[in-house]
N, C-alpha and C positions, 0 to 999 in steps of 0.2 A: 099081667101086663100084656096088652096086645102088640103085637109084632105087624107094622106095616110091608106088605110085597109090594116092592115094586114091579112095572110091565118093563119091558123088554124098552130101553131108551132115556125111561123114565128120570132113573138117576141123572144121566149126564145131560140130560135137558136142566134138571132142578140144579146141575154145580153151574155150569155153564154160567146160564142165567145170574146165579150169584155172584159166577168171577165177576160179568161182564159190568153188575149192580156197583162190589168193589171197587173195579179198577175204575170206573166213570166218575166214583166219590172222591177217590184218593188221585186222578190224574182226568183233571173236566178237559183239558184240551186233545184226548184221546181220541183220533178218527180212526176210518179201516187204513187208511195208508197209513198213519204213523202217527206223529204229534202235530198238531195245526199249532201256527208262530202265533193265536191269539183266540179267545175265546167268541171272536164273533165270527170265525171262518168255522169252526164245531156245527152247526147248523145245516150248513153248506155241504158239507162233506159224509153224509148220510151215515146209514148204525152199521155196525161190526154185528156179521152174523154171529148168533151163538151157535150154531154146530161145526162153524171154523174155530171157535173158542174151545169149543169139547175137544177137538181133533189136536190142538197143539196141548192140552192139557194131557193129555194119554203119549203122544210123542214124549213131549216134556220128563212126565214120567217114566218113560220106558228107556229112553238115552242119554237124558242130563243129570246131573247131580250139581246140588248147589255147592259155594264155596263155605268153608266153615270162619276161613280169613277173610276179611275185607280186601278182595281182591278181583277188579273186574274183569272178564275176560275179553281184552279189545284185538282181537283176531275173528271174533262173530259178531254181527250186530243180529237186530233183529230181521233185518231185511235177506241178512244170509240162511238164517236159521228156519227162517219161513221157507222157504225154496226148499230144502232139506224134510221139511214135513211134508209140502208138494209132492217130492221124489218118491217119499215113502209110503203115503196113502194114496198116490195117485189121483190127487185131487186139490184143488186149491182155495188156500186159506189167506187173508189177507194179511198184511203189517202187521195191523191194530189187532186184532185175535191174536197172533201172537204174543206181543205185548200184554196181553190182556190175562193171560193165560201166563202166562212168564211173571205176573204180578203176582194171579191169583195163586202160584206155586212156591209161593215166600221170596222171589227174587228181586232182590236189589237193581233196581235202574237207574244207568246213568246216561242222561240225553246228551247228545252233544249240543254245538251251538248252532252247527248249520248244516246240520241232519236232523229228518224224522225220524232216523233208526238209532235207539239206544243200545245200547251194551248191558249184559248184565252179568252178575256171579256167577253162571252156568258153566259147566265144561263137561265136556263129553264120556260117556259112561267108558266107552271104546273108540278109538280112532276109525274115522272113517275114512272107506278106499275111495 
């Protein structure tokens, strides 16, 4: 059996790309700011980069854990928790990658009604200062 290596990137370009395929299938009205209220503002509102998708995938990873209860967490939406990836790679990543990444990471979303920022199962590995 041959053993594919990956280069230096490679990987998280090929998850990335996948979240961003998923969450596009499973949530079409997913722009970079958030949710668009209809499927013909989507167009309008241009792609969600994948290596802001990678970047909240590895955050994601490394400080949230999901809930094992059905229990959302509405103290963060996505709009807070992006800012907090910002802070942390010192670089900025949009709404929608978050979201997108937050999907692709098995979490549970729930959108409000008159927000583009959902909520999801997430809560923080550690309290932040």
């Amino acid at each position: 059996m041959r053993q594919h290596i990956f280069e230096a990137g490679q990987l998280d370009d090929l998850v990335s790309h996948k979240a961003l395929s998923e969450a596009l299938t499973f949530l079409p009205t997913l722009t970079p700011n958030g949710f668009a209220k209809s499927l013909d503002e989507v167009p309008l509102a241009g792609r969600i980069d994948p290596e802001h998708v990678s970047l909240c995938i590895k955050w994601i990873g490394a400080n949230m854990v999901l809930s094992t209860k059905p229990i959302i967490n509405v103290r963060q939406s996505s709009y807070t928790l992006k800012h907090w990836v910002e802070k942390d790679y010192s670089a900025y990543v949009t709404n929608g990658a978050f979201i997108c990444a937050a999907h692709y990471m098995g979490a549970d979303i729930q959108i409000g009604r008159a927000t583009p920022n959902p909520m999801f199962n997430l809560f923080m590995r550690k309290r932040r200062k």
